[in-house]
Backbone as a ProteinNet text record, in pm:
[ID]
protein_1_A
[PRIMARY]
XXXXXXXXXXXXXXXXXXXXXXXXXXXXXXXXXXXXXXXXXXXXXXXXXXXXXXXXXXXXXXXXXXXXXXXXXXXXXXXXXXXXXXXXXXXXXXXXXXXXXXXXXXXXXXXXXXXXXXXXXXXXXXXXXXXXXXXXXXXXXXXXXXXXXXXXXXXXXXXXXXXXXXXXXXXXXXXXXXXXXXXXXXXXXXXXXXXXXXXXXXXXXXXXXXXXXXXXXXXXXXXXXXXXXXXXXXXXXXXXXXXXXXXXXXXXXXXXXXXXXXXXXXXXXXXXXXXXXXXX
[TERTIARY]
8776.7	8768.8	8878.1	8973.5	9041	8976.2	9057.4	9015.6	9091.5	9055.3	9101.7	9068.6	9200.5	9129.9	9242.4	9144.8	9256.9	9351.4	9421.1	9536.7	9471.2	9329.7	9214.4	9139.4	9134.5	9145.6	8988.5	8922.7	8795	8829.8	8707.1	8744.8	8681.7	8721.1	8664.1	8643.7	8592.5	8532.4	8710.8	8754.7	8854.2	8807.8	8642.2	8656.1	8565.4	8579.8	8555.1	8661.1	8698.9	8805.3	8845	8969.8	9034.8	9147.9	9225.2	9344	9264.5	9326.3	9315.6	9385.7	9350.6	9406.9	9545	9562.1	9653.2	9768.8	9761.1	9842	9933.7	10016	10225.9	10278.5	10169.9	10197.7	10163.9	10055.2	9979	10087.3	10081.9	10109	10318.7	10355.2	10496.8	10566.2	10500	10543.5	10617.9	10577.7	10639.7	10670	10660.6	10619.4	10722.9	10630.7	10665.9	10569.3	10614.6	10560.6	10586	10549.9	10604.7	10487.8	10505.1	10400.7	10446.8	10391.6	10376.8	10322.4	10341.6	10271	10215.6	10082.6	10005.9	9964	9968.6	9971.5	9857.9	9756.6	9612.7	9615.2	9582.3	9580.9	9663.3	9803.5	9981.7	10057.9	10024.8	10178.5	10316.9	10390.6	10497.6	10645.5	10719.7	10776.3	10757.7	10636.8	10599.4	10693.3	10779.1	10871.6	10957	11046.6	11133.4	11060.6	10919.2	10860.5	10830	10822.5	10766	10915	10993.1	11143.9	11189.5	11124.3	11169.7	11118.1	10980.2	10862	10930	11037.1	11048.2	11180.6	11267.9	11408	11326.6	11239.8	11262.6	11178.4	11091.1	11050.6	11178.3	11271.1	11377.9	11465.3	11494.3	11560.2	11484.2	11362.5	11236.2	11251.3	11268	11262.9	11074.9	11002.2	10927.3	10845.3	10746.1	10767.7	10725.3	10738.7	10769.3	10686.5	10611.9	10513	10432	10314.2	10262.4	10228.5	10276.3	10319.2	10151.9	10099.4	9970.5	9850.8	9886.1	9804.5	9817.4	9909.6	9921.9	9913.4	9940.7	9831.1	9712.6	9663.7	9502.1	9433.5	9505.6	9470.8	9508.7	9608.6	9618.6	9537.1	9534	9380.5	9281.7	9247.9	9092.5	9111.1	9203.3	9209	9201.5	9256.1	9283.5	9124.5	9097.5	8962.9	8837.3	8857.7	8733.5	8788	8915.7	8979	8839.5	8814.3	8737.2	8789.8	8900.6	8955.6	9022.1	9168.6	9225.1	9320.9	9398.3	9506	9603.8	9645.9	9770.5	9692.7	9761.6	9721.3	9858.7	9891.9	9999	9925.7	9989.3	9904.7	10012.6	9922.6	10015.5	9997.9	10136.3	10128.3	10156.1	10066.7	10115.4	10104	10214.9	10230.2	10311.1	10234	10254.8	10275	10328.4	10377	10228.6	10134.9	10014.1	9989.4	9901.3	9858.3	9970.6	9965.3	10075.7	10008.2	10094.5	10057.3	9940.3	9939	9866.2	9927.2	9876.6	9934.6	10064.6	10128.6	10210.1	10199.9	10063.3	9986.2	10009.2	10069.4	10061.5	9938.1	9920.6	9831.2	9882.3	9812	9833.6	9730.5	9732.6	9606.2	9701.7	9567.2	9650.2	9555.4	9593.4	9509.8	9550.9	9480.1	9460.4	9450.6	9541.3	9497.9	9534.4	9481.7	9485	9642.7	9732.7	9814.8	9809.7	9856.3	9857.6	9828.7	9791.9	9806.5	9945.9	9991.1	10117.6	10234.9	10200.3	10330	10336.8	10238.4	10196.8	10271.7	10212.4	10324	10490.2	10472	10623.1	10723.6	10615.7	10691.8	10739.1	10607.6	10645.7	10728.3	10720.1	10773.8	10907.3	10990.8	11045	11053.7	11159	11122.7	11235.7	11321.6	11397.7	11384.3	11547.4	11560.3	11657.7	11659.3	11761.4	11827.2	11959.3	12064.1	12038	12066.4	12011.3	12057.5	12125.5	12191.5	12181.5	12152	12117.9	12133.7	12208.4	12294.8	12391.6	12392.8	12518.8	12579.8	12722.4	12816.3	12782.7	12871.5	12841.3	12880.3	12946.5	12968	12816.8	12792.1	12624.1	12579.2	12562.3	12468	12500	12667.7	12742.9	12764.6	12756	12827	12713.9	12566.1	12494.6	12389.2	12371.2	12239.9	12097.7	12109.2	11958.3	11902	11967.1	11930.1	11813.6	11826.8	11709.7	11724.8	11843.9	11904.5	11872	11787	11779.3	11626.4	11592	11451.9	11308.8	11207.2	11166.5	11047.4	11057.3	10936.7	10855.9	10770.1	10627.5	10651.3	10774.5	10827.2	10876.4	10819.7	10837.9	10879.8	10811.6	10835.5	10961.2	11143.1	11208.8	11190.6	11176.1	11105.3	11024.4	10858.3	10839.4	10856.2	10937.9	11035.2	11116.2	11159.4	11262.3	11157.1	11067.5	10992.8	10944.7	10921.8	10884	11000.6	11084.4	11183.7	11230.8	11221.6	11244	11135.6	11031.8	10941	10959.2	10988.4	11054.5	11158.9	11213	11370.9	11318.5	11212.4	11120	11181.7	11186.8	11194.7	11064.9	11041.6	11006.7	11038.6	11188.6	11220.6	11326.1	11438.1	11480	11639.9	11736.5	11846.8	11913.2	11876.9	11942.8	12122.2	12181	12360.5	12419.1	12502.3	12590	12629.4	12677.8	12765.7	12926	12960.9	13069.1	13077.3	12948.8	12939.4	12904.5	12872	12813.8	12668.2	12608.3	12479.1	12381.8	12294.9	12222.5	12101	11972	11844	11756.8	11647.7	11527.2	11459.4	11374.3	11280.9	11191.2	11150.2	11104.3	11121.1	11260.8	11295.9	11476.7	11486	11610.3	11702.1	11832	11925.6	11956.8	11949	12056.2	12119.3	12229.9	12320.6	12348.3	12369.4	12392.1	12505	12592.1	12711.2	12763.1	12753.8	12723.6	12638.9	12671.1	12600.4	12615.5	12584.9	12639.6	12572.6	12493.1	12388.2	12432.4	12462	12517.5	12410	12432.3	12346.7	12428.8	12410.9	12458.1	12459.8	12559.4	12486.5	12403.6	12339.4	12267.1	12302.4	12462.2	12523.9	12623.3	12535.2	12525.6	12421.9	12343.5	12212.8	12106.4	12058.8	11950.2	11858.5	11731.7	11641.6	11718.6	11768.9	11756.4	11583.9	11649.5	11555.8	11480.9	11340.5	11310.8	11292.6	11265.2	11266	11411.5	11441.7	11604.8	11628.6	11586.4	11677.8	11607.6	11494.4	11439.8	11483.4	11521.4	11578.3	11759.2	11807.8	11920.4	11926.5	11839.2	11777.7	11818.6	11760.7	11648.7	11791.9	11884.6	11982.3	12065	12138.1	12234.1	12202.7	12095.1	11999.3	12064	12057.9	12055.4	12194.4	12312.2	12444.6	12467.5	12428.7	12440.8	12524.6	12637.7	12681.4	12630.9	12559.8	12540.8	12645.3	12648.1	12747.3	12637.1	12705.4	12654.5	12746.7	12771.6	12915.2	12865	12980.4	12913.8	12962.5	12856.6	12832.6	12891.5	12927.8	12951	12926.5	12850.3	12744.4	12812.4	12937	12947.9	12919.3	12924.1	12964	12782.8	12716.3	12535.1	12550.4	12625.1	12638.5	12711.1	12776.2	12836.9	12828.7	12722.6	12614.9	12577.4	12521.8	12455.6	12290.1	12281.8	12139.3	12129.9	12034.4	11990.7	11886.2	11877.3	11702.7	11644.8	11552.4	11503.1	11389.8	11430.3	11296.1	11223.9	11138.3	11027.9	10911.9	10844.8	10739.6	10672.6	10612.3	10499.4	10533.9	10625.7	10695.6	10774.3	10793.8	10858.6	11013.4	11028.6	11206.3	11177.5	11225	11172.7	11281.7	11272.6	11392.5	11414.2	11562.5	11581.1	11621.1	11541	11607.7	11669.9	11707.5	11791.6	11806.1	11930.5	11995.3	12016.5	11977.9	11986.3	12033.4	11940.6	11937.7	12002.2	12088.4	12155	12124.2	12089.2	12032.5	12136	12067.3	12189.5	12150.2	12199.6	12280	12129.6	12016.6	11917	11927	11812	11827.2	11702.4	11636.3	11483.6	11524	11607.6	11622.2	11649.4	11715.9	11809.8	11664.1	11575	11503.3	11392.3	11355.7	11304.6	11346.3	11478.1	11541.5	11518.7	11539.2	11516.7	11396.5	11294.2	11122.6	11110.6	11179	11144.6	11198.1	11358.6	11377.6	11330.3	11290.6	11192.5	11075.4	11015	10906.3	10871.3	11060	11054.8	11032.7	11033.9	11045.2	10934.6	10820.7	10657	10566
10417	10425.5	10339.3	10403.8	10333.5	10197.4	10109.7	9983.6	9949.8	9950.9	9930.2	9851.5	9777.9	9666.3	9587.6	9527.8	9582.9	9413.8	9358.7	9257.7	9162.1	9155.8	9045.6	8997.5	9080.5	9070.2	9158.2	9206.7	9286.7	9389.7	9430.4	9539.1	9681.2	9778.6	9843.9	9961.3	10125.9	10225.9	10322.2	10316.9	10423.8	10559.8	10603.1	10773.2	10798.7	10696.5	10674.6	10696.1	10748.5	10704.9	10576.2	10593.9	10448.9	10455.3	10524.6	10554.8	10687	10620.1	10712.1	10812.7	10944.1	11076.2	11058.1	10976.6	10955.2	10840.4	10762.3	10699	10740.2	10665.5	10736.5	10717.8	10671.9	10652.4	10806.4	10898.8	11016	11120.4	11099.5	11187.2	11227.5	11114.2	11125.4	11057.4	11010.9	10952.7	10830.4	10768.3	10626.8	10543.5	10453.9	10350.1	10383.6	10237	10198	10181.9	10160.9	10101.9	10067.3	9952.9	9975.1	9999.6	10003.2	9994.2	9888	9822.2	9754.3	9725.5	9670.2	9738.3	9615.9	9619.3	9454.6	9527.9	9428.9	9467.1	9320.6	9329.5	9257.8	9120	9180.5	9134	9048	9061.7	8973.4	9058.6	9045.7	9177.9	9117.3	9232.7	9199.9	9256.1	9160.1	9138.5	9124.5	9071.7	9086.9	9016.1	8886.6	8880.8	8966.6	9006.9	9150.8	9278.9	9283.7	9366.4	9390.5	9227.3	9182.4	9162.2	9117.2	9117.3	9272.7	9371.5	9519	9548.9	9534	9574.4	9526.6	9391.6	9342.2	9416.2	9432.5	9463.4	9598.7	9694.8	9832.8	9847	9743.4	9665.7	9705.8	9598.6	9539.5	9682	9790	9884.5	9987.8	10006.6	10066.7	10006	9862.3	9804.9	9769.8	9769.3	9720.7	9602.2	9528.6	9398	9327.9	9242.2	9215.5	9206.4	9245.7	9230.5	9075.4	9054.3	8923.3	8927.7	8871	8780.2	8753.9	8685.6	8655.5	8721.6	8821.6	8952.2	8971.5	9048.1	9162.5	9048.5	8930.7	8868.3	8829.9	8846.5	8867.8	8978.2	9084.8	9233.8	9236.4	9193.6	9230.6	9161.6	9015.3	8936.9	8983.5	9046.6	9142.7	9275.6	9302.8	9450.3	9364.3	9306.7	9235.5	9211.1	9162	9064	9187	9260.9	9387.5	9516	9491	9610.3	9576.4	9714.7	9760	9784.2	9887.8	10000.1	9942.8	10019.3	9976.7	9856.4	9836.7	9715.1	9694.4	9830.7	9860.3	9925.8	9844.8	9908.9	9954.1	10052	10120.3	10067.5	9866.2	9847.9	9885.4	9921.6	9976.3	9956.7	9919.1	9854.2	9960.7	9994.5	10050.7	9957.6	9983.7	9973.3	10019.5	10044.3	10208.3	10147.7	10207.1	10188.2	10163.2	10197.1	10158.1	10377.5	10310.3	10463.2	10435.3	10608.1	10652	10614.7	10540.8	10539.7	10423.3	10298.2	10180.7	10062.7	9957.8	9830.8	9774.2	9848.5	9805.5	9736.2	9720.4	9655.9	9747.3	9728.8	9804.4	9831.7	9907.4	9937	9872.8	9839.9	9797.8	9795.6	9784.3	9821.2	9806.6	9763.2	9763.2	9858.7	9957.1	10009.6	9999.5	9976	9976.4	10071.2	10181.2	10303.2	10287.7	10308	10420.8	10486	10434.4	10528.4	10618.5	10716.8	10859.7	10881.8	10981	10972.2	11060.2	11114.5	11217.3	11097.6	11011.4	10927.8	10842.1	10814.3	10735.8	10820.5	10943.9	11060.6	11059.9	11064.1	11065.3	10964.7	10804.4	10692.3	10708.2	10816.5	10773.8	10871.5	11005.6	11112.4	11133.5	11067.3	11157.9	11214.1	11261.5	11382.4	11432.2	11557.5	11665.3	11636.4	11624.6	11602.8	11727.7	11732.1	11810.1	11724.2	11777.9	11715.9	11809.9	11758.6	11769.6	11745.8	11814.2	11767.8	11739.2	11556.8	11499.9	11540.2	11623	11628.4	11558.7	11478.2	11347.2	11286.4	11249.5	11218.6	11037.6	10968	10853	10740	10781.9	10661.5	10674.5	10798.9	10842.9	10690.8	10645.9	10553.9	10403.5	10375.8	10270.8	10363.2	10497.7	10558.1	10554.4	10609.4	10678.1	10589.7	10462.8	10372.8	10413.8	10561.8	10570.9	10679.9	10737.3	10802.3	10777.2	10591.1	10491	10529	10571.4	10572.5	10443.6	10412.5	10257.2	10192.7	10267.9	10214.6	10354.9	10230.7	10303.1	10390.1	10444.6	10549.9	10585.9	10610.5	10724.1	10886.7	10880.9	11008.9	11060.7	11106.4	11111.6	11302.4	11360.8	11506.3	11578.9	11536.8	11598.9	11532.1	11421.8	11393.5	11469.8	11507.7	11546.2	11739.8	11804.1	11851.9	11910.5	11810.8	11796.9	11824.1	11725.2	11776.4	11867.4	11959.6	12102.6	12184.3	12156.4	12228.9	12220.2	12085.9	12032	12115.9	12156.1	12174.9	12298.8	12401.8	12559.1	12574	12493.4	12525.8	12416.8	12383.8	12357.2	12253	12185.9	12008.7	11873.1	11777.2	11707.9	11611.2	11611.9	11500.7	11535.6	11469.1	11488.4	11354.8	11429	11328.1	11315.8	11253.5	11291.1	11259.8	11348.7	11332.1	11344.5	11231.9	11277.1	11434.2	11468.9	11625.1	11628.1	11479.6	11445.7	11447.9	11409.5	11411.1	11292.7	11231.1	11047.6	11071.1	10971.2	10958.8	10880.2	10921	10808.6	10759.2	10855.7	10788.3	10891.9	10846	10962.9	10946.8	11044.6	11017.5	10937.8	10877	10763.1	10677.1	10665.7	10564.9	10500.8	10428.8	10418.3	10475	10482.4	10527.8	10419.2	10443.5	10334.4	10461.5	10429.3	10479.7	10377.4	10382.4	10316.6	10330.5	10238.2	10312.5	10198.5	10194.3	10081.9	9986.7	9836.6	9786.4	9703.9	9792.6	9769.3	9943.2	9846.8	9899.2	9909.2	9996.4	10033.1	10137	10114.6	10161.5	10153.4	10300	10272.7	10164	10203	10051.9	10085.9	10013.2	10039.9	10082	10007.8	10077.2	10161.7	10315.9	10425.8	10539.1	10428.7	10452.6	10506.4	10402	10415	10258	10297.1	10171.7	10090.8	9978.9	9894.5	9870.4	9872.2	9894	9765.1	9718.2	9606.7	9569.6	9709.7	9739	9748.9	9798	9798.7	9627.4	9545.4	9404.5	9367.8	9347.8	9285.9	9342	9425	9481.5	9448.7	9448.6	9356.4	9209.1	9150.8	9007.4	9004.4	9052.2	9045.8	9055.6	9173.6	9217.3	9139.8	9079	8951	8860.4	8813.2	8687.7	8684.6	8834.2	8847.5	8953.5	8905.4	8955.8	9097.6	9123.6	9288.4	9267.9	9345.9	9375.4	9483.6	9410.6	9500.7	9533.7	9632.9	9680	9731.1	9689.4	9815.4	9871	9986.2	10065	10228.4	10300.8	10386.2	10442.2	10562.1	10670.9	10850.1	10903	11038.3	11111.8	11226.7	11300.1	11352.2	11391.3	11435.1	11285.6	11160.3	11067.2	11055.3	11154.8	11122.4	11203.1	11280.3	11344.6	11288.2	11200.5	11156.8	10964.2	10950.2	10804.7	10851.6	10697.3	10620.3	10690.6	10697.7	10691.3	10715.3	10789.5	10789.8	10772.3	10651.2	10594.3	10644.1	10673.9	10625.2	10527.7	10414.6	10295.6	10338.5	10255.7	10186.7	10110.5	10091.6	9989.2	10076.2	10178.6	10286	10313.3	10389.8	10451.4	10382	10250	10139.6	10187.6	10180.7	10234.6	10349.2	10504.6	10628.4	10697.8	10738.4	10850.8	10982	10992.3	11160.1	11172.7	11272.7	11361.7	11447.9	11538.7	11638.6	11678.7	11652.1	11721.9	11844.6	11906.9	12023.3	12133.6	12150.5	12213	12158.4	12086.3	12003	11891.7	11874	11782.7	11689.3	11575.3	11447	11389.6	11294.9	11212.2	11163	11203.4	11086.6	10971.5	10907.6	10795.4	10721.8	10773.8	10726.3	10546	10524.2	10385.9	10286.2	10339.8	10260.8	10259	10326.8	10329.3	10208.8	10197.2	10122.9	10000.8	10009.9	9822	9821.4	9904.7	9895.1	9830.8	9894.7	9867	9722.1	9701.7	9577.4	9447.7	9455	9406.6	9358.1	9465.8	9466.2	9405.9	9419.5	9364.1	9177.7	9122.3	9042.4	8899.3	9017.7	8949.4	8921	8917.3	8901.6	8837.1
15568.1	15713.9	15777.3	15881.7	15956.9	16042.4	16050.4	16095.2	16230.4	16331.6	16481.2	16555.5	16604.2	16653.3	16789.3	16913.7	17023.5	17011	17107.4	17146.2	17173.7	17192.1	17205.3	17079.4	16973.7	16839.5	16842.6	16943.1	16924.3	16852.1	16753.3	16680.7	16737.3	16758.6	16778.2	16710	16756.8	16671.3	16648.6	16569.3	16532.6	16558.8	16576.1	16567.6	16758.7	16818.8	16930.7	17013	17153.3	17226.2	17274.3	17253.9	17321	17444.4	17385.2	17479	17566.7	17712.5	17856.9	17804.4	17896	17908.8	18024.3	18042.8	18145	18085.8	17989.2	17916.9	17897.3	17909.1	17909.4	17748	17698.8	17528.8	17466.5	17493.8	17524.8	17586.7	17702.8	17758.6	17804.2	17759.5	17727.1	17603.9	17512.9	17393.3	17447.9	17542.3	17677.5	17586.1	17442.9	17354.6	17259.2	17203.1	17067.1	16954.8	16865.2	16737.4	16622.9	16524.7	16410.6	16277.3	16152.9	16018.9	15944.3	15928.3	15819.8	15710.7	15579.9	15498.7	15455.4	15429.3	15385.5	15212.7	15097.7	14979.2	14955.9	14890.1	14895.3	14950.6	15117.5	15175.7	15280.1	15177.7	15268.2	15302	15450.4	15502.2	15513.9	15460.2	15411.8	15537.2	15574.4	15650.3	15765.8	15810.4	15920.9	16056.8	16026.9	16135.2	16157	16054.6	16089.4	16171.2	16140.1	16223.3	16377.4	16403	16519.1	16624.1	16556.9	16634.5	16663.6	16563.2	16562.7	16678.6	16693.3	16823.5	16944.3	16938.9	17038.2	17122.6	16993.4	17063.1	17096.8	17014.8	17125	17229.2	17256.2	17372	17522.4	17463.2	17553	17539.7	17439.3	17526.1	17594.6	17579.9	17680.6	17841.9	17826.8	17905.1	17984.5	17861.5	17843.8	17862.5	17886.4	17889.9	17719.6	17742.3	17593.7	17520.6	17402.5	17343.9	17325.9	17314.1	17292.8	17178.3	17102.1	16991.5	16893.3	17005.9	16971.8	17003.5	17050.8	17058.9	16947.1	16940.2	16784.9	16659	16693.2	16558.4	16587	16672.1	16660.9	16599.5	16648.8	16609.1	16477.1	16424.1	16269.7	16169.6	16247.1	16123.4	16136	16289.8	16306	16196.4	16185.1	16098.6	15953.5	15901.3	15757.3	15721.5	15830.7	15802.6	15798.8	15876.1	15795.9	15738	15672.3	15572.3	15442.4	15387.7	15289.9	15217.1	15224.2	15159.2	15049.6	15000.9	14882.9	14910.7	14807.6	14797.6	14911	14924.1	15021.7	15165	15294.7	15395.7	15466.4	15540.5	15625.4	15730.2	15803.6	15953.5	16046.9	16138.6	16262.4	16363.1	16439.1	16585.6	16669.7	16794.4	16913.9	17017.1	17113.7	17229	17311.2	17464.4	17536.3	17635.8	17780.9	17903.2	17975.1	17966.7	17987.9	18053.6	18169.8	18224.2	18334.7	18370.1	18454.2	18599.1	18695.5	18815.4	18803.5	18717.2	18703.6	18770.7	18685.9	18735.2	18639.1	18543	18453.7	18346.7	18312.1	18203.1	18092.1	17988.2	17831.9	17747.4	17701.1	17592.7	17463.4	17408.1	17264.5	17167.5	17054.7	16968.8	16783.9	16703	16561.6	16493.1	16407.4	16319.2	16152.4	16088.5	15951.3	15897.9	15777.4	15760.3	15529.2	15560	15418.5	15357.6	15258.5	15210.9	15141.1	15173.3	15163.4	15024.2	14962.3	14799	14796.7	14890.8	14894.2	14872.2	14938.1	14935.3	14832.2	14729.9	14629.9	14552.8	14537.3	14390	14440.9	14560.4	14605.8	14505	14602.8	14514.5	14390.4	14287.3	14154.3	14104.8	14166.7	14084	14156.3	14308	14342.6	14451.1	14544.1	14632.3	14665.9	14706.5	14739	14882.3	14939.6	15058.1	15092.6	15250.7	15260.6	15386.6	15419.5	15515.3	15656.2	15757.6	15926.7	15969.2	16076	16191.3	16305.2	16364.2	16444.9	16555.7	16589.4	16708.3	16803.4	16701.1	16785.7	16725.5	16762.2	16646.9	16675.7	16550.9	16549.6	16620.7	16752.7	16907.5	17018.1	16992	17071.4	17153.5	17026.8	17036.2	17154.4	17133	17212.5	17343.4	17349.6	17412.7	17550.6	17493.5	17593.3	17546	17575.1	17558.5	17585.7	17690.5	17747.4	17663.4	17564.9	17459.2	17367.1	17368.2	17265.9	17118.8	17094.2	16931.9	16884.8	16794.2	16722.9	16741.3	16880.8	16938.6	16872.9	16821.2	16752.7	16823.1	16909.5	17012.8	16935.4	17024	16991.2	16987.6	17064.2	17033.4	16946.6	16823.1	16688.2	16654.8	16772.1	16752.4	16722.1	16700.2	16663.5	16536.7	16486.8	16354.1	16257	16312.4	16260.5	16246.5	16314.2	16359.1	16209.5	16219.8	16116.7	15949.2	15933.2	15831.3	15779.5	15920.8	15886.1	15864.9	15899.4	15838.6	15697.1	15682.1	15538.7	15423.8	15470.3	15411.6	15383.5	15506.7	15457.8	15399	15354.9	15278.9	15137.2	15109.1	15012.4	14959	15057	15068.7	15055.3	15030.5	15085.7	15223.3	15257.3	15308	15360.6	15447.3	15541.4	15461.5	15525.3	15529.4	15671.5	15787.7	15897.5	15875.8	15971.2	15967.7	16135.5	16184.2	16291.8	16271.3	16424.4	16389.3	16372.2	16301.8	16267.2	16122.8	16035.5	15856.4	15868.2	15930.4	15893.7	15860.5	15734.2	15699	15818.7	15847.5	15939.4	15869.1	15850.4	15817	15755.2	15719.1	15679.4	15856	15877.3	15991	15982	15866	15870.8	15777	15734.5	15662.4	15677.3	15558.5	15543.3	15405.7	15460.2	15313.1	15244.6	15142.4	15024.1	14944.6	14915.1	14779.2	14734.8	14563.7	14480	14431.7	14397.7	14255.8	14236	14044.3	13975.5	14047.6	14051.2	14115.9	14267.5	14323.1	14473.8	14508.3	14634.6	14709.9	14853.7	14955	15072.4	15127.1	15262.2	15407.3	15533.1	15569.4	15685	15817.2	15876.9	15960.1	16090.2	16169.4	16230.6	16399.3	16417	16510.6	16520.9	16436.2	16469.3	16532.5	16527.6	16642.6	16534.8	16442.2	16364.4	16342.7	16297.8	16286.8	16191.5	16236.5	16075.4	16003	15888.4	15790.3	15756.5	15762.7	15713.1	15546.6	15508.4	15358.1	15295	15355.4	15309.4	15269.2	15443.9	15389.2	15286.8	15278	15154.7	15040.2	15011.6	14888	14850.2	14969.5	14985.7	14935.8	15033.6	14986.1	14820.4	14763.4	14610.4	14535.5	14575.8	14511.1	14484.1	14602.7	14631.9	14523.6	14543.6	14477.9	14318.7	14222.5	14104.5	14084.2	14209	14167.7	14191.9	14252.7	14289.3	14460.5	14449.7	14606.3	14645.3	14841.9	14882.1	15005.9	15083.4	15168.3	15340.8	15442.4	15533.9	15599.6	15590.9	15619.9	15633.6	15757.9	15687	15561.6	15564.4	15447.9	15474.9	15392.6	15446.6	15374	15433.7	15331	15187.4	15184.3	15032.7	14941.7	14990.5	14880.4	14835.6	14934.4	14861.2	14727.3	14671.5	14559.7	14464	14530.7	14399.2	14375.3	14430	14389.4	14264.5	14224.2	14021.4	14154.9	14295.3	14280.7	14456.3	14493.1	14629.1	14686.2	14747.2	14748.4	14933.8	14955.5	15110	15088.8	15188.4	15182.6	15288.4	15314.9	15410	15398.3	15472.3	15487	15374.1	15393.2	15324.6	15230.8	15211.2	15111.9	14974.2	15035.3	14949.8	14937.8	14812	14776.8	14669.6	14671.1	14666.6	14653.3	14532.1	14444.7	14507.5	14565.6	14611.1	14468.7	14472.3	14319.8	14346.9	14445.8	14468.9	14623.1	14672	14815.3	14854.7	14966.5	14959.4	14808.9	14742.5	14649.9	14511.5	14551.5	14456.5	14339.4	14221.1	14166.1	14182.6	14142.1	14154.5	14046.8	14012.8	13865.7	13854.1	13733.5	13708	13730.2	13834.9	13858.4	13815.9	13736.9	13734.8	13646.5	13582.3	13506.2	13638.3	13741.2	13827.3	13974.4	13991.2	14055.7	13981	13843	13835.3	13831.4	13851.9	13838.2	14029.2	14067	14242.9	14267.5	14223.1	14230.5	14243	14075	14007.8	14163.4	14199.6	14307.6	14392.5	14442.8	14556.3	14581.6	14477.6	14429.3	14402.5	14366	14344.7	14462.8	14596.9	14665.2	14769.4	14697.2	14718	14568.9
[MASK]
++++++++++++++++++++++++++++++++++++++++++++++++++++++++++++++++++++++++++++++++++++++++++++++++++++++++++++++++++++++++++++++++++++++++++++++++++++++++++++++++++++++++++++++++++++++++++++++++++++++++++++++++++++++++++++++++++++++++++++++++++++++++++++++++++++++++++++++++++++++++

């Protein structure tokens, strides 16, 4: 059972209503949010998270999240999680209701990871390449776009998945309409080759990755260069390895690009894991 719980740290009913019919989080995707992923019981990156919430706060123009709200709400969720080891917790916060006093909604829920994304992790998944619709200045160019800011407006996202899914995909590689790599819809890129790990950078109007840095982190640590530069889609074919991270998902083997297999990476995915890992 999902675990919900509001900015006052009260918990409340997940299969109850909460959010107004009139909420601009609802009714225009107005917000933000981020996931984080708590592993028994310690969520993991949670300042990178909370600075994430904040900057797309500040390009919403938002007021700024409280700090000590959303850690109230997340020890209220921690503190009556049941479920398994791993929780996907999640922060919203919304413009409040339309035509209010400017007060935000906010709320944390505790959920359950997927078992889809669990086989993913282990076996794998087939991505295909997408075209964003915007080349890679977009972002410096036209600020009110919210390239980088992470909305509630997720629908050309998930958008994109369904498409991925008819051309018998799992997953998504977004691209400028110039050939630049940007992101998964809900993750980040790494390519590998030898050892040195690269990601695009983030001002091309994509989330930086909190999973990404930690895996950076880990890498550095034990001699591995990493890079953030960009990427351009033919060089995803000819990487030692093509990973997408995230909070949920962790760090997660494309095995094949639009139709294309790519170079086995399953040895080099588990030295990734191992990484990653090392840094909890």
């Amino acid at each position: 059972m999902p675990v919900l719980a509001l900015l006052d740290g009260t918990i409340a009913d997940p299969t109850h209503p909460l959010v107004r019919v009139d909420d601009l989080g609802l009714m225009r995707g107005d917000g933000i949010f981020e996931t984080v992923l708590v592993v028994d019981g310690k969520p993991r990156e949670l300042e990178p998270h909370f600075d994430r919430l904040v900057r797309s706060a500040a390009m919403l123009d938002m007021p700024e999240p409280s700090r000590a709200g959303f850690d109230r709400a997340t020890r209220a969720v921690l503190g009556n999680w049941t479920g398994g080891p791993e929780i996907a917790l999640k922060w919203v916060y919304t413009r409040g209701v339309e035509g209010g006093d400017g007060t935000p909604t906010g709320f944390a829920l505790g959920l359950e990871i997927a078992d889809k994304v669990k086989r993913q992790r282990a076996d794998g998944i087939a991505a295909v390449t997408l075209d964003r619709g915007f080349d890679a200045d977009a972002a410096a160019r036209a600020p009110w776009l919210l390239l980088g800011a992470k909305t509630l407006s997720y629908a050309v996202n998930m958008a994109a998945l369904r498409e991925a899914d008819r051309r018998g995909a799992e997953e998504v590689i977004f691209t400028t309409s110039d050939g630049a790599v940007l992101e998964g819809p809900t993750s980040t890129l790494i390519a590998v080759s030898g050892r040195t790990l690269r990601t695009p950078p983030a001002t091309i109007g994509i989330l930086p990755g909190t999973t990404q840095a930690a895996l950076f982190r880990a890498a550095e640590r034990e001699g591995w260069s990493v890079k953030v530069e960009p990427i351009r889609v033919p060089e995803l074919t000819e990487a030692d390895g093509v990973f997408l991270a995230s909070s949920v998902r962790k760090v997660t083997r494309v095995h094949t690009i639009d139709g294309t297999q790519l170079t086995d990476s399953t040895a080099l995915h588990g030295e990734l894991v191992r990484l990653y890992d090392s840094e909890y």
